[in-house]
C-alpha positions as CSV (number, residue, x, y, z in Angstrom):
1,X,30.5,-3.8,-8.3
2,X,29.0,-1.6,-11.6
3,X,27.7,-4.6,-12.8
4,X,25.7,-5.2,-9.2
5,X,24.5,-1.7,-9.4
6,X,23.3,-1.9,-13.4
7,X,23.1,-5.4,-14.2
8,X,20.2,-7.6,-13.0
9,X,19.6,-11.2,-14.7
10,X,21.9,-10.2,-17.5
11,X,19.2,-7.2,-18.5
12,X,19.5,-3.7,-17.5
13,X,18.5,-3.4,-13.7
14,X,14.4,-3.2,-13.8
15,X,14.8,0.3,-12.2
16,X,17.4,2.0,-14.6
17,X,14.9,0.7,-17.5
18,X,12.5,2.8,-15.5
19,X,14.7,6.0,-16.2
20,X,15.3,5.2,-19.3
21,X,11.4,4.4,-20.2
22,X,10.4,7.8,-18.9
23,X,12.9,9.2,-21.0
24,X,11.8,7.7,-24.0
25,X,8.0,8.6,-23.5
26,X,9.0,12.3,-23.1
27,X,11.4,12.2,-25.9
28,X,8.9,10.5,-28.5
29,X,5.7,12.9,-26.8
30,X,8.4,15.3,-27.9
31,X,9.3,14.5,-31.3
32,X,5.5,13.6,-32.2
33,X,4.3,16.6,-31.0
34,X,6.6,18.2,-33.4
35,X,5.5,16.4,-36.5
36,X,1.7,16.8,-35.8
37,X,2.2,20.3,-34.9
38,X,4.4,20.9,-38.4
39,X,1.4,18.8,-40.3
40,X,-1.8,20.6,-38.4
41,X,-0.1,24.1,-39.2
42,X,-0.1,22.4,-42.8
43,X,-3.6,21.6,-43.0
44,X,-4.9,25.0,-41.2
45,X,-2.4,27.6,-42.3
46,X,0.9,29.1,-40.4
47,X,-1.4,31.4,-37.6
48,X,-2.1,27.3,-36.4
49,X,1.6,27.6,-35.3
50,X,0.4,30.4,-32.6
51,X,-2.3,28.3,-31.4
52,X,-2.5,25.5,-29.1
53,X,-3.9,22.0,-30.8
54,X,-6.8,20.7,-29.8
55,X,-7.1,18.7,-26.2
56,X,-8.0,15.7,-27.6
57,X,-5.1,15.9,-29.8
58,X,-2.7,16.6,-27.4
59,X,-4.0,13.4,-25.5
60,X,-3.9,11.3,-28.2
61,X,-0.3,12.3,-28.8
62,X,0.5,11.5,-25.6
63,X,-0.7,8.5,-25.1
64,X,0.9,7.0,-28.2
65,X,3.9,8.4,-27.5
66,X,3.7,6.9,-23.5
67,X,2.3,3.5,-25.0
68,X,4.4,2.8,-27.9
69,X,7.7,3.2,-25.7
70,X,6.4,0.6,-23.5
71,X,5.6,-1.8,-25.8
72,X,9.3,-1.4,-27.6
73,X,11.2,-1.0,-24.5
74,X,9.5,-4.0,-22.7
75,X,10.3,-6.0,-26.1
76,X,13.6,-4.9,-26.6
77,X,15.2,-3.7,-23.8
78,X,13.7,-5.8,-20.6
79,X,12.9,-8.8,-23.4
80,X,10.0,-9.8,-21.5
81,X,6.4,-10.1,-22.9
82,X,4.6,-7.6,-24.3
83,X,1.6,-9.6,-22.8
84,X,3.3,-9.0,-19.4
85,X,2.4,-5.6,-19.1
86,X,-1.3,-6.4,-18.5
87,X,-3.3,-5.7,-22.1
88,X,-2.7,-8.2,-24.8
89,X,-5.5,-8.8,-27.8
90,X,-4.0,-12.8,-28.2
91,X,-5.2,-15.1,-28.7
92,X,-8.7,-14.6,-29.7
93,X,-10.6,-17.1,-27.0
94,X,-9.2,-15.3,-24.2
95,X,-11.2,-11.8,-25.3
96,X,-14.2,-12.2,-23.6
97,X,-12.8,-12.7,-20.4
98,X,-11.2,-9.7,-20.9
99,X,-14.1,-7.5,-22.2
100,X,-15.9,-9.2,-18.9
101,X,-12.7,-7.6,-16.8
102,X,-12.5,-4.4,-18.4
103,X,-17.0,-4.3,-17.9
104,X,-16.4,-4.8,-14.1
105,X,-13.8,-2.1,-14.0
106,X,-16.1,0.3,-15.9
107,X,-18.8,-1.1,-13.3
108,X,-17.0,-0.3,-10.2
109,X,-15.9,2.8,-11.9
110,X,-18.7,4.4,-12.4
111,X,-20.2,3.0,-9.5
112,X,-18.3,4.9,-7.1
113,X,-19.2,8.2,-8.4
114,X,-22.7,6.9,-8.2
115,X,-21.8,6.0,-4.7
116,X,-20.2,9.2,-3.5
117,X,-23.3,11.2,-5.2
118,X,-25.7,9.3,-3.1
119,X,-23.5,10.2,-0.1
120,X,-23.9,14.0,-1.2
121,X,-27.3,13.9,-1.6
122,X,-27.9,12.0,1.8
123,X,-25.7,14.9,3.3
124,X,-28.1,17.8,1.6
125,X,-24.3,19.0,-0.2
126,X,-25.8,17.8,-3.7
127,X,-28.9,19.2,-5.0
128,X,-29.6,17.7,-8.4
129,X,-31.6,20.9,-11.0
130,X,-32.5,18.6,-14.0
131,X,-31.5,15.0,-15.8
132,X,-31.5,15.8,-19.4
133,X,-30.2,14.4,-22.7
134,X,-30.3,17.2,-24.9
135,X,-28.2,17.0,-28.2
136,X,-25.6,19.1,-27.3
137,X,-25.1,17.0,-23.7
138,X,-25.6,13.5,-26.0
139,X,-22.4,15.0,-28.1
140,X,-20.1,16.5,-25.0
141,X,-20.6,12.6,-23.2
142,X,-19.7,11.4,-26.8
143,X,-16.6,13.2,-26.9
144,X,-15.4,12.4,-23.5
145,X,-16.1,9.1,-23.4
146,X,-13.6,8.4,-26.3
147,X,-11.5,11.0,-25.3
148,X,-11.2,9.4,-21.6
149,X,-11.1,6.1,-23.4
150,X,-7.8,6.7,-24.3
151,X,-6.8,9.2,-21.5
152,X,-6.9,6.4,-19.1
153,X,-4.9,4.2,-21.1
154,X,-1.9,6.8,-21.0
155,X,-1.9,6.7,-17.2
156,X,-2.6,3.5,-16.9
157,X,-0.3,1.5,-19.3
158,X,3.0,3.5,-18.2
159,X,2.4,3.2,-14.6
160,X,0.2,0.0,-13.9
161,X,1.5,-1.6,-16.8
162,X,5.7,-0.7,-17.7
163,X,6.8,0.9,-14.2
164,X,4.4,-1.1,-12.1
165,X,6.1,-4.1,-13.4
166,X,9.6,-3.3,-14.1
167,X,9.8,-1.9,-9.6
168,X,8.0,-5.0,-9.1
169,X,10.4,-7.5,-10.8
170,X,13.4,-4.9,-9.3
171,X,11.5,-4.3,-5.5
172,X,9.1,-6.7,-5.2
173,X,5.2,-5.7,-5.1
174,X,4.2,-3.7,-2.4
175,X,7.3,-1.0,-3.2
176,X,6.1,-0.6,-6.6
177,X,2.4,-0.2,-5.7
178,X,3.3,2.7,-3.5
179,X,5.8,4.2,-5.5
180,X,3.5,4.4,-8.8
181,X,0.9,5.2,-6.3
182,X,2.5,8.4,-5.7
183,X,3.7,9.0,-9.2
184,X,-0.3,8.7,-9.8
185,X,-0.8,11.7,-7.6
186,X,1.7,13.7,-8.5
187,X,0.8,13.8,-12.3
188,X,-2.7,15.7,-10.7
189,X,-0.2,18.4,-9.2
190,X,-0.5,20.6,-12.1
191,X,-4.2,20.3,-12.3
192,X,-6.7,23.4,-11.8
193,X,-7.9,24.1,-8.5
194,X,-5.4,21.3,-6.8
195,X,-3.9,24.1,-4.4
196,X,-7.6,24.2,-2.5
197,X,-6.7,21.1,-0.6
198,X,-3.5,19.9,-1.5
199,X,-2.6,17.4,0.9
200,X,-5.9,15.9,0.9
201,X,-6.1,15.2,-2.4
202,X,-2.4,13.8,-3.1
203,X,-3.7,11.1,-0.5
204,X,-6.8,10.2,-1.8
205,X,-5.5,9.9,-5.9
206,X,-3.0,7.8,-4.2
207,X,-5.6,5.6,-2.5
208,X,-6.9,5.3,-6.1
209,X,-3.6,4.2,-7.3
210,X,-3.2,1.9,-4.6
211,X,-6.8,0.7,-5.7
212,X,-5.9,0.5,-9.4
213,X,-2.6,-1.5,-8.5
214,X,-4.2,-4.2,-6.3
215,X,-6.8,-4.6,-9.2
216,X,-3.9,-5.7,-11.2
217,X,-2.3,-8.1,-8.9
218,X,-5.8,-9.9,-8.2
219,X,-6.9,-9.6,-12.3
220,X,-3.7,-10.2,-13.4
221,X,-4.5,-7.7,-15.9
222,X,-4.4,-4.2,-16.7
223,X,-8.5,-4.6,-18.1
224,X,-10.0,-4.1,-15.3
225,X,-8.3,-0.9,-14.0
226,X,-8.6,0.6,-17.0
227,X,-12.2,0.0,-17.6
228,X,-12.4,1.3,-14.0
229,X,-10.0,4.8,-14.6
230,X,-12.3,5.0,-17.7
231,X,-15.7,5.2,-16.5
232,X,-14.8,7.0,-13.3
233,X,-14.2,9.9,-15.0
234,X,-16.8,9.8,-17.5
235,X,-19.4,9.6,-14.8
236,X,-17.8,11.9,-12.9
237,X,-17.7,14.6,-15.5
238,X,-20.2,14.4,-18.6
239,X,-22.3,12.6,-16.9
240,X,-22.8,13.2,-12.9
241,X,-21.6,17.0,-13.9
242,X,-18.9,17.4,-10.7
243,X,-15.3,18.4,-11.9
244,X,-12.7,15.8,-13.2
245,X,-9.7,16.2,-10.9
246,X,-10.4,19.6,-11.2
247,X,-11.1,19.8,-15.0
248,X,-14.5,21.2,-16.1
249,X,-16.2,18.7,-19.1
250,X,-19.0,21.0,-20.2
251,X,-22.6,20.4,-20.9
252,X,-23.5,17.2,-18.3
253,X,-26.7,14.7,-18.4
254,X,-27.2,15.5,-14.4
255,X,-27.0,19.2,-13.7
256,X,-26.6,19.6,-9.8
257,X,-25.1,22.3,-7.7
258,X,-22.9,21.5,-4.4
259,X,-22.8,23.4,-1.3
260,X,-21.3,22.6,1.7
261,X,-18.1,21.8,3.4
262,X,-15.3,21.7,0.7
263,X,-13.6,19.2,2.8
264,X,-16.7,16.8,2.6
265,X,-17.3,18.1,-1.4
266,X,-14.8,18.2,-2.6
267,X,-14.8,21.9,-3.6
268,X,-13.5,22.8,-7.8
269,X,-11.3,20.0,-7.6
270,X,-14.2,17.7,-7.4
271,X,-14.5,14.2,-5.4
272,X,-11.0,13.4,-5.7
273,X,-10.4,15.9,-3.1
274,X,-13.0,14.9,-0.6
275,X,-12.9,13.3,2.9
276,X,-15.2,11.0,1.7
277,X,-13.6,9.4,-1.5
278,X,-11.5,6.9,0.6
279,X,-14.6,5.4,2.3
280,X,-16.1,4.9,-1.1
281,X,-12.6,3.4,-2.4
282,X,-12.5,1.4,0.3
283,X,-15.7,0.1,-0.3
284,X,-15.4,-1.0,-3.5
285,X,-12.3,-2.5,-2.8
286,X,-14.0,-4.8,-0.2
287,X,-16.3,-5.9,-3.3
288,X,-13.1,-6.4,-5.8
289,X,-11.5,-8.2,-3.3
290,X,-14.3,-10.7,-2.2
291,X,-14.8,-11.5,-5.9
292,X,-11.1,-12.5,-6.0
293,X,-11.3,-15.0,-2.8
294,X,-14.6,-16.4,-4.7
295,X,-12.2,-17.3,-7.7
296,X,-14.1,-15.1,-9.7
297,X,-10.8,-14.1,-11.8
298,X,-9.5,-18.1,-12.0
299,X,-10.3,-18.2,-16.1
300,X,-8.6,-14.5,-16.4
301,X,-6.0,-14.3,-19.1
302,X,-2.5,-14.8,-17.5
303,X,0.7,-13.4,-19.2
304,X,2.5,-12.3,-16.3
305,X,6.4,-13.2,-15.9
306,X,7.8,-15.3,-13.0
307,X,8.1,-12.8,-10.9
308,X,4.6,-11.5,-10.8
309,X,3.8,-15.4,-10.4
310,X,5.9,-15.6,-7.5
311,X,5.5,-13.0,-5.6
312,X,1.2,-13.2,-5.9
313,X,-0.4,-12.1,-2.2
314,X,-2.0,-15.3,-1.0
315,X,-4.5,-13.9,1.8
């Protein structure tokens, strides 16, 4: 009876290695936070202990600590492909149909925010003040766009790529869409500003997850939504100038103020939190979608398991 419970094709049950993935990720976030707290206090004295390290460092952290469990967890505890979990740099020929992948994501990325800041302007909400490119706005887009380079990758590879796949191969697909769906939104709960319009915004980063996971089951791929998680918020932020999920980026290249309906806006939390953001989601979708009946994903790289093979949506 245990062995029903725990044991799936002789492996660990797919959702148990879930548990034990997300304690792992904490555990080495954790521990390396430790050592590169000890070696920063090191390099800039004992008061560094008192002090927070840098955001960008705390990210970086992160996301090693959430990708490298992944990658030895899916190798030695589900032994499955690495490959598998949606991002693999092997072989060489198959590169530039992922860099084509991961340029369409970054495409419909930033093309939504484009999209929704066309609505807002339509709507008289968005009054743009000045386009500039100053030196100081050149260096705050250069900063965010590696730092959200990265920062997509650590909510992307964990969820769309380890848990995504691990519920699917336990669940089947549609469960473990919705289910890291949701996990998606709640890692926003702790985010400035979210209490404005709670509810609201739970749904819509869920839509997005939904979005991101459908992206993988028609790429096959994790490229494409993480070139789209990527330039969605650095359009939204250093560039476009609204709030990222409720975090302020600093200098932007469009300076614009927003009035209006918070509900329609977005208020401090920015457009994840408006009434609008599942139209433009939905949109985009529609594109994604007819490029995948046009076969326009056939040549994509293809390292998924049997399962994922299996349980494809044929529309």
């Amino acid at each position: 009876m245990l062995a029903r419970i725990f044991v799936k094709d002789n492996r660990l049950r797919p959702s148990f290695r879930v548990l034990v993935y997300i304690l792992a990720a904490l555990a080495a976030q954790l521990i390396l936070a430790i050592i590169v707290g000890a070696a920063y206090a090191l390099v800039r004295g004992p008061g560094a202990l008192l002090t927070r390290t840098p955001v960008w460092l705390d990210e970086l952290i992160g996301t090693i600590a959430v990708v490298g469990a992944a990658v030895l967890l899916r190798a030695f505890l589900d032994r499955r492909s690495v490959a598998s979990l949606g991002i693999s740099f092997t072989p060489r020929s198959a590169l530039p149909e992922c860099g084509k992948l991961f340029a369409l994501g970054m495409a419909l990325g930033g093309g939504m925010q484009v999209l929704f800041l066309l609505i807002e302007l339509a709507l008289g909400h968005s009054h743009v003040l000045s386009v500039q490119f100053t030196r100081p706005v050149v260096l705050n887009v250069a900063f965010w766009t590696v730092f959200f380079l990265y920062a997509a990758l650590a909510e992307e590879y964990p969820l769309r790529g380890y848990i995504l796949q691990n519920l699917w191969e336990d669940w089947g697909y549609w469960p473990a869409a919705i289910i890291t769906a949701l996990g998606f939104a709640a890692l926003h709960v702790g985010n400035p500003n979210f209490g404005e319009m709670p509810w609201l915004t739970v749904f819509n980063i869920a839509v997005d997850g939904i979005w991101a996971a459908l992206a993988v089951l028609w790429t096959r791929s994790l490229w494409l939504a993480w070139g789209q998680h990527f330039a969605w918020n650095v359009f939204e932020g250093p560039l476009l100038g609204t709030p990222v999920s409720g975090i302020y980026t600093g200098p932007s290249a469009v300076t614009q103020t927003i009035t209006g309906n918070t509900l329609v806006t977005g208020g401090k939390f920015g457009p994840e939190a408006s009434i609008l953001l599942p139209l433009v989601e939905l949109a985009t979708l529609a594109v994604l979608y007819a490029l995948y009946k046009r076969g326009a994903f056939a040549h994509a790289p293809d390292n998924r398991e049997a399962y994922a093979r299996a349980d494809e949506i044929e529309e």
